[in-house]
MIDOSE-1310 file (N, C-alpha, C; in nm, 2 decimals, decimal comma, always signed):
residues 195
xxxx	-0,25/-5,57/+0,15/-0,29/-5,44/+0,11/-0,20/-5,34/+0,19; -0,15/-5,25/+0,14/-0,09/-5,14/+0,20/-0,15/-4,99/+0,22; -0,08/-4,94/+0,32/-0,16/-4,81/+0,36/-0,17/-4,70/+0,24; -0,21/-4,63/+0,22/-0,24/-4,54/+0,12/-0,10/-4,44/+0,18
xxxx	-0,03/-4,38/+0,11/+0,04/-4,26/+0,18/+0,05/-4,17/+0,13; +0,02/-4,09/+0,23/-0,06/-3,92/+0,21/+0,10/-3,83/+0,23; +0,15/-3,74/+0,13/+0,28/-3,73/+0,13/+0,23/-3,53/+0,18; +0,30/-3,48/+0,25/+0,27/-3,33/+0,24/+0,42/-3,23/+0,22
xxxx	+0,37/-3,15/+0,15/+0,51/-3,09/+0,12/+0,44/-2,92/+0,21; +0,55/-2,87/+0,26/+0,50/-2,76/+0,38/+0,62/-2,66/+0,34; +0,60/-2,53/+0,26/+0,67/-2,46/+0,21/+0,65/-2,33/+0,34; +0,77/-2,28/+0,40/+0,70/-2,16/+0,49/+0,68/-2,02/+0,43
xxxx	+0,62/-1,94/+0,44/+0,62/-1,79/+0,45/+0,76/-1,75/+0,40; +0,78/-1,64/+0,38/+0,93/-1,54/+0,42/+0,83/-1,44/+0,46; +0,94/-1,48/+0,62/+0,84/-1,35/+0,70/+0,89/-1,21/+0,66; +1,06/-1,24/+0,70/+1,17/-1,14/+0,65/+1,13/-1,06/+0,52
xxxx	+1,09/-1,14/+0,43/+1,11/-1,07/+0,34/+0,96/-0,97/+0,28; +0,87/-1,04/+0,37/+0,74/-0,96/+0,39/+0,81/-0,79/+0,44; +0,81/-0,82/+0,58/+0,87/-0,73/+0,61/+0,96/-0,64/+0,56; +1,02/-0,70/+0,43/+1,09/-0,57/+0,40/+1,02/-0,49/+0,27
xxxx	+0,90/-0,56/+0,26/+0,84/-0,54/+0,12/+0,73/-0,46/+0,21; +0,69/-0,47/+0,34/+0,63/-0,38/+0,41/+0,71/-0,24/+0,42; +0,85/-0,23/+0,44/+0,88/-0,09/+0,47/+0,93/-0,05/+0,34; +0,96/-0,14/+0,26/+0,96/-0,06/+0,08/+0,86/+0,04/+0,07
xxxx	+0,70/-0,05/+0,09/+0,57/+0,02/+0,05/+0,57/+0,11/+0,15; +0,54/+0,17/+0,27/+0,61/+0,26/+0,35/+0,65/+0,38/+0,30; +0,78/+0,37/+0,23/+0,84/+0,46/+0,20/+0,81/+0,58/+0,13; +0,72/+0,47/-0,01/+0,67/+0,61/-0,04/+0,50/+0,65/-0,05
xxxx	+0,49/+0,59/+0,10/+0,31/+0,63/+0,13/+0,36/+0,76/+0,21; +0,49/+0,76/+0,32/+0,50/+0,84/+0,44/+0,57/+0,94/+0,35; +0,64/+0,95/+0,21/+0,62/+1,03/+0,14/+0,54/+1,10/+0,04; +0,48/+1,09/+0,03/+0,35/+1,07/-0,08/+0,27/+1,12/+0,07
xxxx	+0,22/+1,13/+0,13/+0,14/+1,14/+0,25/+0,19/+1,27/+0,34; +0,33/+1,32/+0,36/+0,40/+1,42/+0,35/+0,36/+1,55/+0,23; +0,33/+1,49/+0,13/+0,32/+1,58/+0,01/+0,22/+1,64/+0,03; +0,09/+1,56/+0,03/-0,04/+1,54/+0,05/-0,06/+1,65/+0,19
xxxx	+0,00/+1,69/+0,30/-0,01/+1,74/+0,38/-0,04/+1,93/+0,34; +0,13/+1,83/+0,28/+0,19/+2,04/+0,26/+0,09/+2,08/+0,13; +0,04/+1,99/+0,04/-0,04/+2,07/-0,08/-0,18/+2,14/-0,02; -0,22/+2,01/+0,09/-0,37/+2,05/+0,12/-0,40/+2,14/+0,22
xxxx	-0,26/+2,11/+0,34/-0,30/+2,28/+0,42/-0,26/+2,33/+0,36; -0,25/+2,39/+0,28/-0,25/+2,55/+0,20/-0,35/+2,60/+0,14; -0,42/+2,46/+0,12/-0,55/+2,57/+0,06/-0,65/+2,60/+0,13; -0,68/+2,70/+0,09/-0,81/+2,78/+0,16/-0,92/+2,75/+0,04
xxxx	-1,05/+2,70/+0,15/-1,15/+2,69/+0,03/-1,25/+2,83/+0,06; -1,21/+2,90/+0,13/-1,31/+3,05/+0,20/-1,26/+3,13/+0,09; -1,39/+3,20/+0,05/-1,28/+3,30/-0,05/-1,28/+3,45/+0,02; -1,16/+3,51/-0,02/-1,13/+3,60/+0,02/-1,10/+3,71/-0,07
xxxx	-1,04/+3,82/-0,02/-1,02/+3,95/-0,14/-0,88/+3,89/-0,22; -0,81/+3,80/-0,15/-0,65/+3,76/-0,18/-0,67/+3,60/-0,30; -0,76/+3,53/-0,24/-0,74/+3,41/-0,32/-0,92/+3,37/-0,33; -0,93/+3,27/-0,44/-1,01/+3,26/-0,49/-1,05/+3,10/-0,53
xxxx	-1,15/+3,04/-0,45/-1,24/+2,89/-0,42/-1,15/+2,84/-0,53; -1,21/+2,87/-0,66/-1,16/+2,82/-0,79/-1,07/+2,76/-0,82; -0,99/+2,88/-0,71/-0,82/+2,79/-0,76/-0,79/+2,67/-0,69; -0,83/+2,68/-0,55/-0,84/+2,59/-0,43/-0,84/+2,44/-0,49
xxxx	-1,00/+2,47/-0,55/-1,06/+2,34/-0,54/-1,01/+2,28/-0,69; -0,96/+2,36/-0,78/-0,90/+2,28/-0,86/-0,75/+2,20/-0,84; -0,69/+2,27/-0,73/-0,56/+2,26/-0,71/-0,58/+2,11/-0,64; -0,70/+2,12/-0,54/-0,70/+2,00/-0,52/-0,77/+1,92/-0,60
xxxx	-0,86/+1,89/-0,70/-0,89/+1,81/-0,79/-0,79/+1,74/-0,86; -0,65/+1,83/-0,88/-0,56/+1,78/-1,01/-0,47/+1,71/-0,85; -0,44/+1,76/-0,71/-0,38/+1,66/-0,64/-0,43/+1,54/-0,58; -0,52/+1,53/-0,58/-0,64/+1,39/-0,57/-0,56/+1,25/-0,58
xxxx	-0,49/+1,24/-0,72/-0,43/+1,08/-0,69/-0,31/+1,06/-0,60; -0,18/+1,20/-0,55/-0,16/+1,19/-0,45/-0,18/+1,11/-0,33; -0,28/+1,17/-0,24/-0,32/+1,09/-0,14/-0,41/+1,00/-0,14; -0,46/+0,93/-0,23/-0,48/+0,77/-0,32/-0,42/+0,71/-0,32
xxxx	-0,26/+0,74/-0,41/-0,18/+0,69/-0,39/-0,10/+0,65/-0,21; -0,09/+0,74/-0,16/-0,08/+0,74/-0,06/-0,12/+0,66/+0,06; -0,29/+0,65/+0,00/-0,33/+0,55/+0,09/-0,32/+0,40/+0,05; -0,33/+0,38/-0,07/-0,30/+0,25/-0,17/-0,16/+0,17/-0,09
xxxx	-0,04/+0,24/-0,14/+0,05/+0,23/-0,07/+0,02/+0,17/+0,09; -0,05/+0,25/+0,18/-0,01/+0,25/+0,32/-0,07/+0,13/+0,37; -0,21/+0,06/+0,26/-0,26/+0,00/+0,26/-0,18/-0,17/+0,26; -0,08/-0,17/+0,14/+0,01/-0,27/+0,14/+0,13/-0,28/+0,24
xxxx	+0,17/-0,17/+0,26/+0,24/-0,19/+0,37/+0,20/-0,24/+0,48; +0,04/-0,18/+0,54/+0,00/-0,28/+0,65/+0,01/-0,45/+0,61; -0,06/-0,44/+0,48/-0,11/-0,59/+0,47/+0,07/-0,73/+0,42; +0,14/-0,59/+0,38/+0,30/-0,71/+0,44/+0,31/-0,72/+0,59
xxxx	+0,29/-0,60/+0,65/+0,35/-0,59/+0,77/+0,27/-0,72/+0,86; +0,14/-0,72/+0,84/+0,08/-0,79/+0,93/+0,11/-0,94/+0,85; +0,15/-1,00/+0,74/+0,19/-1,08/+0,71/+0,32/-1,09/+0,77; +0,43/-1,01/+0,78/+0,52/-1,10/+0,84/+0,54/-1,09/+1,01
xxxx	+0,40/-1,03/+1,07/+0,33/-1,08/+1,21/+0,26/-1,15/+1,25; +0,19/-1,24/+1,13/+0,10/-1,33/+1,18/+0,16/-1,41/+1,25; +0,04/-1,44/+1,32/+0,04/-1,51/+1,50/+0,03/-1,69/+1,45; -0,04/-1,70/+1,35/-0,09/-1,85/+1,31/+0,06/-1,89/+1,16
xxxx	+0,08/-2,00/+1,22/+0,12/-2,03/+1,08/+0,09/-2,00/+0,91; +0,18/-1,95/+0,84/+0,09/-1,90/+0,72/+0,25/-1,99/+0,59; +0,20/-2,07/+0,57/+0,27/-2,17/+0,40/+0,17/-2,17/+0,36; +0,25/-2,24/+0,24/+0,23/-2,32/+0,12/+0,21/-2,46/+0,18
xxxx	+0,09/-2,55/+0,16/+0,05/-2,66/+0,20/+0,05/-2,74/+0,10; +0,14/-2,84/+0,02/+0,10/-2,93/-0,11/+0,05/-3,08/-0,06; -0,02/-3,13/-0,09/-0,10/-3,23/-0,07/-0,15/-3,33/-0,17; -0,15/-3,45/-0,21/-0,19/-3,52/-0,30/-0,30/-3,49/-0,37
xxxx	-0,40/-3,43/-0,30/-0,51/-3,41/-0,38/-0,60/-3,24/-0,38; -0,46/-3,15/-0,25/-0,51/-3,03/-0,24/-0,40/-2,92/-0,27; -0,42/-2,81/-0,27/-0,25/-2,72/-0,26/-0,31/-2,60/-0,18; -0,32/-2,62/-0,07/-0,34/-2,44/-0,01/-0,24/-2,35/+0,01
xxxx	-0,33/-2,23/-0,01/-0,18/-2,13/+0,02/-0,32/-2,03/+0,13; -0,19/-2,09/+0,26/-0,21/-1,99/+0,40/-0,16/-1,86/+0,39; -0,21/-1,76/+0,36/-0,12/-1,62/+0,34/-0,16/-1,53/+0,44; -0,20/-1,57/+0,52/-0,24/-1,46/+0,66/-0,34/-1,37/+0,63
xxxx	-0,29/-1,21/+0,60/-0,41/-1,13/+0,58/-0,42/-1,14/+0,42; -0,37/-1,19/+0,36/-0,42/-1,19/+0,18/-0,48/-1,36/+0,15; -0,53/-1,40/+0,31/-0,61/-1,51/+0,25/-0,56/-1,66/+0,29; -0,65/-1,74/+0,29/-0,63/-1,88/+0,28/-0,74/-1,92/+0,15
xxxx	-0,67/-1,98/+0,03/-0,72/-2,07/-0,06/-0,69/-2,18/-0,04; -0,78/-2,26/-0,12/-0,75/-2,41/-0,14/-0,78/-2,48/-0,26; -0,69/-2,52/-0,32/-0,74/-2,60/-0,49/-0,74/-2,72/-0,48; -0,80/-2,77/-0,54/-0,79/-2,95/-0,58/-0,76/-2,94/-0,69
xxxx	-0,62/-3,06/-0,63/-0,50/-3,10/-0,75/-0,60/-3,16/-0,89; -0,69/-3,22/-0,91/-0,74/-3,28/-1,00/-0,78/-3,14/-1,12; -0,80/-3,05/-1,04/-0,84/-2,96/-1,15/-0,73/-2,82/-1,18; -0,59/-2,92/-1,15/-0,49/-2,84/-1,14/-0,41/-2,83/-1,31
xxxx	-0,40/-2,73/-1,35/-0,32/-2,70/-1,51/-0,15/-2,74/-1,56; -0,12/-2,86/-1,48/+0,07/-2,83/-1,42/+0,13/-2,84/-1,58; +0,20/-2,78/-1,63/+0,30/-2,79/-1,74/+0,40/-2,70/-1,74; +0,49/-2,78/-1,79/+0,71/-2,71/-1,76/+0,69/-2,66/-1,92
xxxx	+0,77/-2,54/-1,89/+0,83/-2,50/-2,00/+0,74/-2,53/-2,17; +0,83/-2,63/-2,13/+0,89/-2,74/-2,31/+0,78/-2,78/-2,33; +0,64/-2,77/-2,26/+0,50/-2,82/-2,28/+0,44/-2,75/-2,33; +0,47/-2,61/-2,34/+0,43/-2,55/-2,35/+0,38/-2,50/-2,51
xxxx	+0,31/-2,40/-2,59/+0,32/-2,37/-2,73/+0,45/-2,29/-2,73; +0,52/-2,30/-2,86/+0,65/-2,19/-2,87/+0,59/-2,05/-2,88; +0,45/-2,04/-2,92/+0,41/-1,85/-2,90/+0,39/-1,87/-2,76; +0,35/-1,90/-2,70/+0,31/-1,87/-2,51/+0,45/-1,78/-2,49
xxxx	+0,38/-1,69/-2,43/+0,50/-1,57/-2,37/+0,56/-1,58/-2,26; +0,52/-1,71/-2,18/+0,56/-1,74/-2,04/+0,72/-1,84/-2,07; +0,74/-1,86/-2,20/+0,81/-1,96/-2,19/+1,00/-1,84/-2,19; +1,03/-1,79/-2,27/+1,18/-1,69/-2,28/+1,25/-1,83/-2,30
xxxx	+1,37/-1,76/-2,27/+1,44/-1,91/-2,28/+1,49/-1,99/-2,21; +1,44/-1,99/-2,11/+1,41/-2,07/-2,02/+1,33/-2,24/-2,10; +1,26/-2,18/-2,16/+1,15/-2,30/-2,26/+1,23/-2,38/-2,35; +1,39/-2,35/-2,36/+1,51/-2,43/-2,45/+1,59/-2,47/-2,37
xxxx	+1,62/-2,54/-2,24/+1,69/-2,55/-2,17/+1,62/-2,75/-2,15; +1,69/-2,80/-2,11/+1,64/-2,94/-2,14/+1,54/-3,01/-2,01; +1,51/-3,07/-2,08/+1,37/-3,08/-2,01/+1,40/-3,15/-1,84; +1,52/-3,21/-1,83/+1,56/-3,22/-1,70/+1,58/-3,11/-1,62
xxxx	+1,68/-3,05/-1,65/+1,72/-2,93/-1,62/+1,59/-2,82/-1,59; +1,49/-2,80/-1,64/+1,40/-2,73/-1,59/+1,27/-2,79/-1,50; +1,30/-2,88/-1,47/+1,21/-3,01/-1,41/+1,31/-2,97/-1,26; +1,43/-2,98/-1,27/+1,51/-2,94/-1,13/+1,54/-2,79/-1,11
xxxx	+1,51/-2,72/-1,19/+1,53/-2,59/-1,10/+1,45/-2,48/-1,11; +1,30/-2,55/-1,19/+1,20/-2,43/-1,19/+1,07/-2,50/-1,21; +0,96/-2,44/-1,12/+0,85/-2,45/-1,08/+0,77/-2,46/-1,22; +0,72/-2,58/-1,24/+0,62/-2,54/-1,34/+0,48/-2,40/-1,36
xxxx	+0,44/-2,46/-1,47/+0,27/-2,34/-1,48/+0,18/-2,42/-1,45; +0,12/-2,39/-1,30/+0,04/-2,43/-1,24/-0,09/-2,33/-1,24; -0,18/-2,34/-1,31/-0,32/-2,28/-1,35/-0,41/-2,39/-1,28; -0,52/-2,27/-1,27/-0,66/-2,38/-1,14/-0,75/-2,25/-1,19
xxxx	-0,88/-2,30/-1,25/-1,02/-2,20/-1,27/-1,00/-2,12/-1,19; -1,01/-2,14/-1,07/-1,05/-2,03/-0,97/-0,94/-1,97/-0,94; -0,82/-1,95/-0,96/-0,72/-1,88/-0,93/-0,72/-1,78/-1,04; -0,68/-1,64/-1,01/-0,67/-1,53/-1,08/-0,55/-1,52/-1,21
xxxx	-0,45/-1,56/-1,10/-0,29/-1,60/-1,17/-0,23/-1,75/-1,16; -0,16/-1,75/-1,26/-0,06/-1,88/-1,20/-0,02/-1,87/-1,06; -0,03/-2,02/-1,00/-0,01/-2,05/-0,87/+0,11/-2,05/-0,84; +0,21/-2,07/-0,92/+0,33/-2,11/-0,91/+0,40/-1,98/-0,92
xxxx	+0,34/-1,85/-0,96/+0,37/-1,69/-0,91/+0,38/-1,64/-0,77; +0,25/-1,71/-0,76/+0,20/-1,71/-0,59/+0,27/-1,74/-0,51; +0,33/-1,87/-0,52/+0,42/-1,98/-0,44/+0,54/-1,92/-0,45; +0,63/-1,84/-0,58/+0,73/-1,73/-0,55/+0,72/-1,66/-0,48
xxxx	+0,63/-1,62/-0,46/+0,59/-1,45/-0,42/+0,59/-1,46/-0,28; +0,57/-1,57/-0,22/+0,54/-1,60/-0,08/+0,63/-1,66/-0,02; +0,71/-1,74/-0,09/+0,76/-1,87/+0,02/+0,90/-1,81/+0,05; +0,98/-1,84/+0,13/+1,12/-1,84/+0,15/+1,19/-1,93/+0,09
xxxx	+1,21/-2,05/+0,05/+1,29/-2,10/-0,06/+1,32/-2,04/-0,20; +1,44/-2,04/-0,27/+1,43/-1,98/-0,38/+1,36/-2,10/-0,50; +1,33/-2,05/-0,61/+1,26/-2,13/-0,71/+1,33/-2,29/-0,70; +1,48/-2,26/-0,72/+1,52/-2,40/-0,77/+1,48/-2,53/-0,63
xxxx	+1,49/-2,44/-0,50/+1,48/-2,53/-0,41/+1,30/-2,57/-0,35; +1,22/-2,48/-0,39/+1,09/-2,42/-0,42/+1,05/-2,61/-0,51; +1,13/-2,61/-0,60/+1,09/-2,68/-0,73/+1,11/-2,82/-0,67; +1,29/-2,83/-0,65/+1,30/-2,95/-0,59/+1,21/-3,04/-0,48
xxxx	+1,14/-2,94/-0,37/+1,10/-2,98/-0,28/+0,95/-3,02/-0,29; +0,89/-2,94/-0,46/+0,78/-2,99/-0,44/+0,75/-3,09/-0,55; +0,87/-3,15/-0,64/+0,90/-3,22/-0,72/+0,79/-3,31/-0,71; +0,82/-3,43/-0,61/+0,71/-3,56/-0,60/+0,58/-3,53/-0,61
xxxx	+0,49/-3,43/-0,57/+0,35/-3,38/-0,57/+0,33/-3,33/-0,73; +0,45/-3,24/-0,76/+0,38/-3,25/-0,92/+0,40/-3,31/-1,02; +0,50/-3,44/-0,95/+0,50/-3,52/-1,05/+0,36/-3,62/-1,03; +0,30/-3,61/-0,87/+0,19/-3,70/-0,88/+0,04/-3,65/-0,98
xxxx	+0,06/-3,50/-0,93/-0,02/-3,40/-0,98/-0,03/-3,41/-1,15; +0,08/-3,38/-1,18/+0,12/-3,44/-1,38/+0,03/-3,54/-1,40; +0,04/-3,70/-1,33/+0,03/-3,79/-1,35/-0,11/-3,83/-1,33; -0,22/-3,74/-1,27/-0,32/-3,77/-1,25/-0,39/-3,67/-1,36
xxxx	-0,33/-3,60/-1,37/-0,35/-3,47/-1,53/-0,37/-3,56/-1,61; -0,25/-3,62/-1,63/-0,22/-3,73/-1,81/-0,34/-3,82/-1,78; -0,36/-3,90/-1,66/-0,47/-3,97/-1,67/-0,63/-3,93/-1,72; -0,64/-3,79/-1,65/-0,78/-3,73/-1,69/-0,76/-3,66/-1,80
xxx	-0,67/-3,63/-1,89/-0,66/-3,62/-2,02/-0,66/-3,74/-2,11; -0,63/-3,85/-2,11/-0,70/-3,96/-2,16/-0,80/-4,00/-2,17; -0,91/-3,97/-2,10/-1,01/-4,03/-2,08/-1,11/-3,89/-2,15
């Protein structure tokens, strides 16, 4: 009898690139937030013989999504920033039978591979809009340099957007490294689709 072996594939963060997606969003909260300054000290809501509530309080009603925007914005910037500060380890975890994604302040989930949706391209229907042409490229060829559509009930979006969106490897090397997992992942699919 031989040991079972538990294989883990450990994708990291891009802290770097958090960070710069922190001072992107930045840019235009501390502008946007600027604006928001100069529209709103100026108005007076006291009325006087010179100006008039009315105009005030509509001027600020119609500038409203301004500093919304503004905070919306300042909002994501923290929540990159503090992503590429976390103190704790934050990957991509692939596992035989789990895939978490550690994302610092936007969360730790965890799926089980069994109720995982994995299909490449060429699996795909030819109306699915996910496929471009990328979906005519041969079926090796996109097996080695791009991440399948990995769908899970409880996930909002494809996981495999998520795992872009986060990790520091680019797709093709992204794909390569997590190859063996979804090919195990596939393979436990085909089986509970048989049955």
């Amino acid at each position: 009898m031989g040991a079972a072996t538990t294989e883990i594939v450990v994708l990291p963060i891009a802290r770097g690139r958090a960070a710069t997606r922190a001072l992107v969003c930045s840019v235009p909260a501390f502008l946007l937030g600027i604006a928001t300054v100069l529209i709103y000290g100026r108005l007076n809501f006291v009325p006087t013989g010179v100006s008039n509530r009315l105009v005030d309080y509509s001027i600020a009603a119609l500038s409203l999504p301004i500093p919304l925007i503004s905070l919306w914005m300042t909002l994501k910037a923290v929540r990159w920033l503090l992503l590429a500060l976390w103190p704790t380890r934050a990957a991509v975890v692939a596992e035989a039978d789990t895939l978490t994604l550690r994302l610092g302040p936007f969360g730790t989930r965890t799926y089980d591979a069994q109720r995982l949706d994995v299909r490449y391209l060429f699996e795909l229907s030819q109306d699915a809009d996910e496929g471009g042409f990328e979906a005519f490229l041969p079926e090796e060829q996109q097996r080695d340099k791009f991440l399948p559509r990995i769908l899970h009930p409880a996930a909002r979006e494809p996981l495999n957007r998520i795992i872009l969106r986060f990790v520091k490897e680019s797709e093709p090397d992204a794909a390569r490294t997590l190859r063996p997992l979804i090919d195990r992942w596939r393979s436990g699919q085909l089986v509970a689709r048989r049955l």
